[in-house]
BALUMBA-323599 format. One line per field, with one value per residue (C-alpha): x, y, z; residue number from 1. Coordinates in pm, whole numbers, plus 50000, padded with zeros to 5 digits. Layout:
c1 <- X;...
c2 <- Y;...
c3 <- Z;...
seq <- NUM;...
END
This chain:
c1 <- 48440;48453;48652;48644;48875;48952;49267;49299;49696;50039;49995;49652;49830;50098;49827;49614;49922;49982;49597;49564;49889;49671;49382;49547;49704;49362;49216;49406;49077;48986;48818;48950;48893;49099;49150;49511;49834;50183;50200;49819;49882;50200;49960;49693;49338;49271;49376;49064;49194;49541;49554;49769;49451;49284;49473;49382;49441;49304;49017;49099;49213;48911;48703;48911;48903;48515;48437;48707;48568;48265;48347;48520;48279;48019;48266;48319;47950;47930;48196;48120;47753;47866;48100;47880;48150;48084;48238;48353;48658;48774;49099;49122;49064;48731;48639;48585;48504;48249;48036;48071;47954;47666;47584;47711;47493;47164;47222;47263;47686;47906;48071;48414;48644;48958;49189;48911;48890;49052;48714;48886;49052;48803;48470;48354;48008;48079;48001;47665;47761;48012;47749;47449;47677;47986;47910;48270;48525;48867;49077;49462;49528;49562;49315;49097;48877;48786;48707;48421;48296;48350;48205;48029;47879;48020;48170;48509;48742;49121;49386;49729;49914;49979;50329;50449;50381;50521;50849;50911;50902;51120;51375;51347;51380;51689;52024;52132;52441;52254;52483;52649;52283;52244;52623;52618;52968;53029;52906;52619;52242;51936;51644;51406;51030;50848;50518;50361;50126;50246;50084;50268;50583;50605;50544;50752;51081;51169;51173;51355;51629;51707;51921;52115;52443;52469;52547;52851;52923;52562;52459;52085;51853;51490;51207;51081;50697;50637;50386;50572;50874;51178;51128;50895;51177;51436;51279;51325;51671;51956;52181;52481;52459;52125;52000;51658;51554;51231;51064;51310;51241;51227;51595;51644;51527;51727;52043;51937;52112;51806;51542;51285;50942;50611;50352;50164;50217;50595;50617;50533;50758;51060;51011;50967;51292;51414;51542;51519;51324;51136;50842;50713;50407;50295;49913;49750;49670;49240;49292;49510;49321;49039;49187;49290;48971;48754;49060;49125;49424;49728;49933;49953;50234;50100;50413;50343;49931;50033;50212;50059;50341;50554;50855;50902;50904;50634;50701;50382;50261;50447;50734;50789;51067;51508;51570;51311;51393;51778;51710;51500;51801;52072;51877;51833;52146;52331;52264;52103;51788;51836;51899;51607;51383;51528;51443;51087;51070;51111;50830;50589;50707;50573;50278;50161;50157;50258;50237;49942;49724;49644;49564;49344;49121;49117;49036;48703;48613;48598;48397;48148;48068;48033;47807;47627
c2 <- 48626;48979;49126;49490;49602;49927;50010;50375;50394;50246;49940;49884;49890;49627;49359;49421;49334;49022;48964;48985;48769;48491;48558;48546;48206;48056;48251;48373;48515;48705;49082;49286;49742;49868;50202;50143;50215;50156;49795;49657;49837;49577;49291;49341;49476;49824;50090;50354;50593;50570;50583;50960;51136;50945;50997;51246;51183;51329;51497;51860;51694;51523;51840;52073;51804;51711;51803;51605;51305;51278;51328;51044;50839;50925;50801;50498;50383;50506;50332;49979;50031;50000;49762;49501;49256;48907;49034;49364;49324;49614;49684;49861;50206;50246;50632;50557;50133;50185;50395;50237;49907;50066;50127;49810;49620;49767;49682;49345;49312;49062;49255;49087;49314;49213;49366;49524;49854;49924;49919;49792;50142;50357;50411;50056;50133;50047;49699;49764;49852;49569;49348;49496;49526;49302;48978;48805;49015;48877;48956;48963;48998;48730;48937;49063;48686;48703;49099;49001;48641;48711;49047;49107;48772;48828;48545;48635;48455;48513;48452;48550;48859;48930;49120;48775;48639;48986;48949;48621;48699;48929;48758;48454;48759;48911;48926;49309;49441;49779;49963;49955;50032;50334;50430;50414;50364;50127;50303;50163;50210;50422;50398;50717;50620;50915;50785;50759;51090;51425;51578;51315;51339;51736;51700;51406;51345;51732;51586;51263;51474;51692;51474;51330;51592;51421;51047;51112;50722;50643;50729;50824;50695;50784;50549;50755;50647;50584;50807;51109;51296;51363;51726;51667;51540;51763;52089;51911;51740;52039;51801;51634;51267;51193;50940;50925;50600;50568;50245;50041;50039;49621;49605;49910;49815;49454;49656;49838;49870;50108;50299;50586;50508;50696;50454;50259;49941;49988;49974;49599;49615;49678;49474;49172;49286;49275;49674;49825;50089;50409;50509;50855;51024;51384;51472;51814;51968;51945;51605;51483;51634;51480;51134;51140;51170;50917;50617;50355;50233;50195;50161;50363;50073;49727;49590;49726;49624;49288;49165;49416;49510;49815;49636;49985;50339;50569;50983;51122;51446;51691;51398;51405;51646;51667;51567;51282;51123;51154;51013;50747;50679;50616;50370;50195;50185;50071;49755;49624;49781;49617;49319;49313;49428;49193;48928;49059;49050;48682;48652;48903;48673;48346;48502;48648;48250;48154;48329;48245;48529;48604;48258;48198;48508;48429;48017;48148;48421;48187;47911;48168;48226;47888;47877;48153
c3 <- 48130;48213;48469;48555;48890;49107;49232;49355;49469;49446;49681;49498;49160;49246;49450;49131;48893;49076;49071;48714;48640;48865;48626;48308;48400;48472;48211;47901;47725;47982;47934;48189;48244;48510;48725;48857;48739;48522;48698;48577;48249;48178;48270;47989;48010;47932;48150;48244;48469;48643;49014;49017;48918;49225;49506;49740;50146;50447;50528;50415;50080;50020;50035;49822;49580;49612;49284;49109;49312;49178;48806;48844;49040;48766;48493;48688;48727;48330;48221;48392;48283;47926;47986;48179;48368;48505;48816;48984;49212;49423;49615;49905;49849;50016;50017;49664;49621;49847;49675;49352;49560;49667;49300;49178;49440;49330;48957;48995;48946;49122;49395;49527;49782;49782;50075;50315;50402;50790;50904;51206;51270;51215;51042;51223;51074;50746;50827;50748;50360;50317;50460;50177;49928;49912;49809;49883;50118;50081;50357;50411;50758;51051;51255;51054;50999;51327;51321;51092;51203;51543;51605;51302;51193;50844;50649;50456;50293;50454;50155;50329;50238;49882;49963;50023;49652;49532;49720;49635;49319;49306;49466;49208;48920;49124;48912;48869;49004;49193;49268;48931;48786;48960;48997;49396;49591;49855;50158;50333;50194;50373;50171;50251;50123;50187;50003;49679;49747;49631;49962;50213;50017;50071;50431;50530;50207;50389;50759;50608;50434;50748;50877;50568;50654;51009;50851;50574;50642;50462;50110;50100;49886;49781;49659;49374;49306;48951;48870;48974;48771;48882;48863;49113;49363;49259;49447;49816;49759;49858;50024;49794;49942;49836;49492;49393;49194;49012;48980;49163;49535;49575;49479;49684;49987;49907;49958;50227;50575;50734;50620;50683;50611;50579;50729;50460;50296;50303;50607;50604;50269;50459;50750;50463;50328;50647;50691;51028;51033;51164;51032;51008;50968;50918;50783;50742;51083;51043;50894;51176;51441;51330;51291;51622;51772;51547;51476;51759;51700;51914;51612;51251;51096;50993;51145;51470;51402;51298;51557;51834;51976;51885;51680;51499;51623;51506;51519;51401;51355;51562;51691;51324;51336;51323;51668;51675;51386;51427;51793;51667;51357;51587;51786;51485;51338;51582;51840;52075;51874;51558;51616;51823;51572;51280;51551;51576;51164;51130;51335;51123;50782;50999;51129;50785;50654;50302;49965;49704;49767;49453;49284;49593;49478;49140;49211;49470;49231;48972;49163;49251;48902;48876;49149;48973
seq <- 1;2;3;4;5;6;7;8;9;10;11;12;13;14;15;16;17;18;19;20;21;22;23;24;25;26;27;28;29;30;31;32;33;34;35;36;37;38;39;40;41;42;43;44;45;46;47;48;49;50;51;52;53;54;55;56;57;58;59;60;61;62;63;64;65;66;67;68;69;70;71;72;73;74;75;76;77;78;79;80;81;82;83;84;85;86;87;88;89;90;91;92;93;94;95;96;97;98;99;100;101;102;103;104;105;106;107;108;109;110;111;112;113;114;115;116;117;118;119;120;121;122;123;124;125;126;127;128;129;130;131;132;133;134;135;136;137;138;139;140;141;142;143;144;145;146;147;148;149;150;151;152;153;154;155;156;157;158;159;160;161;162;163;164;165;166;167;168;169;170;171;172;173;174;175;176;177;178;179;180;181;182;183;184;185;186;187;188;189;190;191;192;193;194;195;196;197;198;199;200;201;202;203;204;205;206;207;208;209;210;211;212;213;214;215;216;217;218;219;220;221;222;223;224;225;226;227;228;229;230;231;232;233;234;235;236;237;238;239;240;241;242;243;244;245;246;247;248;249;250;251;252;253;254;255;256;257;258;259;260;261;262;263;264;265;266;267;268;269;270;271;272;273;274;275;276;277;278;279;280;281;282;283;284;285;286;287;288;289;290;291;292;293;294;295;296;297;298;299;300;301;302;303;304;305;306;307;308;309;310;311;312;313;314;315;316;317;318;319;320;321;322;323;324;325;326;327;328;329;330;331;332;333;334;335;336;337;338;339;340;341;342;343;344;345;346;347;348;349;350;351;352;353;354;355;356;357;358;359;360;361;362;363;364;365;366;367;368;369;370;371;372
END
């Protein structure tokens, strides 16, 4: 069979590594074309366009980049055209999935979505597109089953949460000494994560390493995404207690004591690891005000979303500054707060269910095509 998938960021890359792994065990022959990243590219398949050239945020972003956008959309209808896959699975990454479903839909492709776009937060209309053009949605959060088949009268399939299988695994693989690996002393661990964007990590790694000179008892350490250099880093790091590790940040947040987040997926990340946290958020003015007016969320963190309750603090936008976050650091850092929020972890980790994600994809996809 034919398999051709879109992942259009960091968390996409790593769900569609793991997704791939699943499809290769049931499947060893499989064809599989891919836009994702460094992660999908060590499974197999052939690599189309890599996720760094894809990922612009926010609503300002979006429209300086407009042009950009729809090259690629173009090559992406072009290239599946020619390529003619069994089945088209997307991941997350709707701004751009969507579309291409749309187009997919109306030439007669297979259209799976796995990990469904926040419709939930914002943009609640899209229902209408998933439900014309999506023919499986496969969804990996406790609320979001009844979201669709409640209110929306939309069948999904709910498979668990894939960080789960990725974490495990990690843990089985775990046997390096870290801090001899990247030469770190004895001193307790903060991993900084300021976000796998170059736009979000200018805004926020610059809030995160304010603070750094207040804690000499910590060594600093920054989750370098893997698509960026470390040139890139090197212009916002002035302070002397501060590492930055590429391509490493599972065993970093294992030896974590705290950490500073920028809300996404690792936020959930660290709360799995179980790191107390604050999470921090800071967009481009237009784009924020503008998300503030048209998303409905109490929450920005999936912990906080998950278990709807805030476990974590958020400081977004202008709360996102020195004092905040040192406030917010302290509280962390020191009890009754963590323990509290450790305590409020192990419940996430039960409420998220068991691992398998990923082979339950693969094992409906495939039944489908039986079906078919």
């Amino acid at each position: 069979m034919k398999y051709y998938i879109i992942a259009g960021e960091a968390s996409g890359d790593l769900h569609g590594a793991n997704l791939m792994k699943a499809l290769y065990k049931e499947e060893p022959n499989a064809e599989v074309r891919f836009w994702g990243g460094d992660l999908m590219q060590q499974v197999g398949g052939t690599l189309v366009k890599h996720y760094k050239d894809l990922a612009f945020m926010g609503f300002a972003e979006v429209l300086a980049n407009l042009r950009t956008i729809l090259k690629n959309i173009a090559l992406c209808k072009k290239d599946i055209a020619t390529f003619k896959p069994d089945v088209l699975i997307f991941i997350d990454y709707p701004g751009f999935n969507m579309r291409i479903a749309k187009w997919a839909k109306k030439h007669g492709f297979s259209t799976h979505y796995y990990i469904s776009p926040q419709i939930w937060a914002w943009k609640e209309n899209r229902i209408k597109a998933i439900k014309r053009d999506v023919d499986h949605m496969y969804t990996i959060l406790p609320f979001e089953k009844d979201f669709y088949e409640q209110k929306h009268q939309y069948k999904v399939h709910y498979v668990g949460h894939p960080l789960l299988d990725a974490i495990e695994q990690f843990k089985k693989n775990e046997a390096i000494d870290f801090r001899a690996k990247h030469q770190l002393d004895d001193r307790p661990i903060i991993a900084l994560l300021p976000g796998s964007r170059t736009q979000e990590i200018s805004r926020l790694l610059i809030e995160m390493l304010r603070i750094v000179n207040d804690y000499p008892q910590f060594q600093f350490v920054i989750a370098g995404a893997p698509s960026l250099s470390i040139d890139f880093y090197k212009q916002f790091i002035k302070q002397e207690n501060v590492k930055l590790i590429l391509n490493d940040t599972y065993n970093l947040l294992n030896n974590a004591y705290a950490a500073l987040v920028t809300s996404g997926t690792a936020t959930l990340e660290t709360a799995l690891f179980h790191v107390p946290q604050v999470v921090v958020y800071k967009g481009n003015e237009l784009s924020y005000q503008i998300a503030k007016r048209i998303i409905k969320l109490k929450y920005i963190s999936l912990v906080n979303l998950i278990m709807d309750e805030e476990i974590v603090t958020e400081l977004i936008q202008n709360n996102c500054n020195t004092a905040t976050i040192k406030k917010e650091f302290d509280k962390v850092i020191n009890n009754p707060k963590r323990d509290e929020m450790l305590a409020k972890y192990r419940e996430l980790s039960e409420r998220l269910g068991g691992g398998g994600a990923s082979e339950r994809v693969i094992n409906i996809i495939k039944k489908t095509l039986r079906v078919v």
